[in-house]
N, C-alpha and C positions, 0 to 999 in steps of 0.2 A: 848420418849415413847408416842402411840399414839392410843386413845381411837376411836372408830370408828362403828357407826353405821349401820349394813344394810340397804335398802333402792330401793328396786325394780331392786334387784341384783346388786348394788352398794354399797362402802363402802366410805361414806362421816365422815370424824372425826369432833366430837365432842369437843374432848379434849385433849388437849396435855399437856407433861410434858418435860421441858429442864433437862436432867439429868447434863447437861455441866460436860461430863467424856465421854471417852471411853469405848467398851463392854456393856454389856448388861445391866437391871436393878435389883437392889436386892430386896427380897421378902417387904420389910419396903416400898421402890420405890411405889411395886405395891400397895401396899395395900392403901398409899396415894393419888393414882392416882386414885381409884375408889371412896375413900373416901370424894375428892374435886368434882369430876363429879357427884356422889350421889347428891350431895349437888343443882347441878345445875338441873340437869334431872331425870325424875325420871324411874329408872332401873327394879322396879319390873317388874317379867315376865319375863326380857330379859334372853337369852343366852349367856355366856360368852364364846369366842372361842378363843385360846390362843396355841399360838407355845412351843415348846420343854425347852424353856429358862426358863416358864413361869409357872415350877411346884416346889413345895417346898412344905412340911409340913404343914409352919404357914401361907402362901398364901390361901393355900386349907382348912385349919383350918378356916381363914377370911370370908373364902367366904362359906362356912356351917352355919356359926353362924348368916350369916348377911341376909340367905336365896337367896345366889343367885345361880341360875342353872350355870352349865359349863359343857364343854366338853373342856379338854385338853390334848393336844399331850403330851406322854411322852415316857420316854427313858426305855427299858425294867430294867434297872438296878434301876433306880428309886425308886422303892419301890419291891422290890423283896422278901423283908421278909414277904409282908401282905398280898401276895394272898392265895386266900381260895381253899385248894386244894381237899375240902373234893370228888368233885364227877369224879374231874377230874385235873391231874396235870399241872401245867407250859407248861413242855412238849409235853405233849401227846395235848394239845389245839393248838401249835404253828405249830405240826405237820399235825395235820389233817388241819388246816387253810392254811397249803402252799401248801399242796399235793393236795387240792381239785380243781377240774375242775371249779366248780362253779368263774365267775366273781366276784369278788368284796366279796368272801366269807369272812362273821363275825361272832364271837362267844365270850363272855363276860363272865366273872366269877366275882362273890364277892369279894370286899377288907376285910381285918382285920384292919379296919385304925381310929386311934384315933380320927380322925378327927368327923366324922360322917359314922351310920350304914347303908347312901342310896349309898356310894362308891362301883362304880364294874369296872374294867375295860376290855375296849371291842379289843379284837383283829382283824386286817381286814387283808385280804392279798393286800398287795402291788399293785401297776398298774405296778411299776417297781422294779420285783424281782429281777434282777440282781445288782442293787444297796439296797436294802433295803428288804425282802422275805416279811414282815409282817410292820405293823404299830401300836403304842398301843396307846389308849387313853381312858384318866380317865374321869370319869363323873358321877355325880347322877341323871340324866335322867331314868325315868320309861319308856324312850321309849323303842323297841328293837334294839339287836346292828346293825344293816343294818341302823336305822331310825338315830340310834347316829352319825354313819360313815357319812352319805350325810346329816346332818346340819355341821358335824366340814369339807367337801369339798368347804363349804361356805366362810372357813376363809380366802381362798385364795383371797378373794376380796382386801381384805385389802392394800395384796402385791399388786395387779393391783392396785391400788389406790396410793401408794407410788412412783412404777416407773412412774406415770403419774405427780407426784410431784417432781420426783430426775431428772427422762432423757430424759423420755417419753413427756414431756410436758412441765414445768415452771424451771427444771435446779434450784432448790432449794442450791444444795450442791455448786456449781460453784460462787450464790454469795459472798460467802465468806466476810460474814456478822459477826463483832465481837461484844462481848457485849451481857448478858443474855435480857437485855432488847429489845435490836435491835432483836435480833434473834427469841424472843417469836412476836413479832411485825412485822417479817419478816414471820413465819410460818403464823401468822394469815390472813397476806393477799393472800396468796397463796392458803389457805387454802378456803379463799373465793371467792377468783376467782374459785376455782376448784369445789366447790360446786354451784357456778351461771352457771358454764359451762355443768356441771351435771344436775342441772336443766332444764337448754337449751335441752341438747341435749335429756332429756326423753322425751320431748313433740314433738320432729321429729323426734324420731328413731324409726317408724314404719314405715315412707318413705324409710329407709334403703335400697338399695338393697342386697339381699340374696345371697353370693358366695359359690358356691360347690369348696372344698377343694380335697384334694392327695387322703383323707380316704372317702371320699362320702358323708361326714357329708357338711349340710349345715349352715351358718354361715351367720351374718350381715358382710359386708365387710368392715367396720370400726367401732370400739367403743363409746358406750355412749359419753365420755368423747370428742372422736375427733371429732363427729358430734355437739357438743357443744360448742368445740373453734370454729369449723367454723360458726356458726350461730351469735356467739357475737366480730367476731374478726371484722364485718365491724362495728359496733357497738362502737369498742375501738380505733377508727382508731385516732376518733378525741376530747381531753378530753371532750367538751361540747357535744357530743354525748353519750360519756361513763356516765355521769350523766346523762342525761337525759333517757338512758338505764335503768338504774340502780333505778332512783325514778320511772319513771312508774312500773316498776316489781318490787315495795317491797312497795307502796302506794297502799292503798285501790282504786275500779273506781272513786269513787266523789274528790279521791285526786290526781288524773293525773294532770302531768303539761305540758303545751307548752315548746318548746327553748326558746320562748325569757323571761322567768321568771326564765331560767338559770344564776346566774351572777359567773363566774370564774378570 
């Protein structure tokens, strides 16, 4: 379980947790997990943006009491007893939200939820209505729901961030590393490789060049991340390079070193 910062539209983690189990984590999980990273960074302000897995009661309960904003994906069945249906029901929101021409059409109602009186959740229509018509998500955000909708489009970063650590890039799952200790030890360097590669690449992906796509849209024609490996992969060729990498870019200027004050 993997805590993870935005960052100039990148999602670099912070903090990890080894559940060492299969499937997903339980509400106690999370609530630990923010509770140890609290501890380390400090959260106020942030936005919490959180997948389908990630909703529960005493979760949403935690994160009210503790003051922290979110925006979470949830499953219409989820809390179906606490919407507020005084001006307008379930229904009748779900319908005008699919039927409507408008792109990316939202429209939000008040929760009944014991948790706290700022809960509403916001409904959006789908990009892809044939698998899914609409989308729900919870939040105490004062913003409006269009504003809600495109910060939780944000969370997708994350997932980029992951395949760039599973297949996309460093094969995380492949090494097949046992032992809770190896493993946290194993996430951490990868974890920092892919954040120096990140770094790397924000400071030259303006040099990008720009590819026109099938839909007209244009795009950088590789990712942060892979303009990143290749700027430090000649870098890692050779280990007394890779140090030497790595202390100028994390020393102050007056603390630059030469190679030959390298000893390996």
């Amino acid at each position: 379980m993997t805590l993870a910062i935005l960052y100039n539209g990148v999602a670099v983690p912070i903090y990890f947790m080894n559940l060492e189990k299969k499937g997903i984590s339980n509400q106690e999980e999370r609530i630990q997990l923010l509770e140890e990273a609290s501890k380390l960074f400090n959260l106020e302000g942030k936005i919490l943006l959180a997948d389908r897995e990630y909703a529960g009661q005493k979760f949403i309960k935690y994160l009210e009491d503790n003051g922290f904003k979110y925006v979470l994906r949830v499953k219409e069945c989820n809390f179906k007893n606490q919407w507020d249906e005084k001006s307008m029901t379930k229904a009748q929101m779900i319908s005008k939200v699919t039927n409507s021409k408008v792109k990316g059409k939202t429209m939000s109602a008040k929760m009944k939820f014991e948790a706290g009186d700022n809960c509403r959740i916001v409904i959006k229509k789908s990009e892809d209505a044939e698998k899914e018509p609409v989308i729900f998500l919870l939040t105490n955000l004062s913003k409006n729901a269009y504003k809600v909708a495109e910060d939780y489009r944000k969370r997708w970063q994350i997932e980029t961030c992951f395949r760039h650590l599973k297949t996309n890039g460093f094969d995380l799952e492949k090494m097949n590393v046992q032992g809770a200790d190896r493993c946290r030890l194993m996430m951490a360097i990868v974890v920092f490789a892919y954040s120096v590669s990140i770094a790397h690449g924000l400071k030259k992906y303006k040099n990008v060049r720009l590819k026109t796509y099938a839909n007209g849209k244009r795009y950088r024609s590789i990712s942060v991340f892979r303009k990143g490996v290749e700027c430090i992969a000649e870098a890692g060729y050779r280990i007394e390079n890779w140090g030497e990498y790595i202390l100028n870019h994390f020393l102050s200027h007056d603390q630059k070193i030469s190679p030959k004050s390298i000893n390996v």
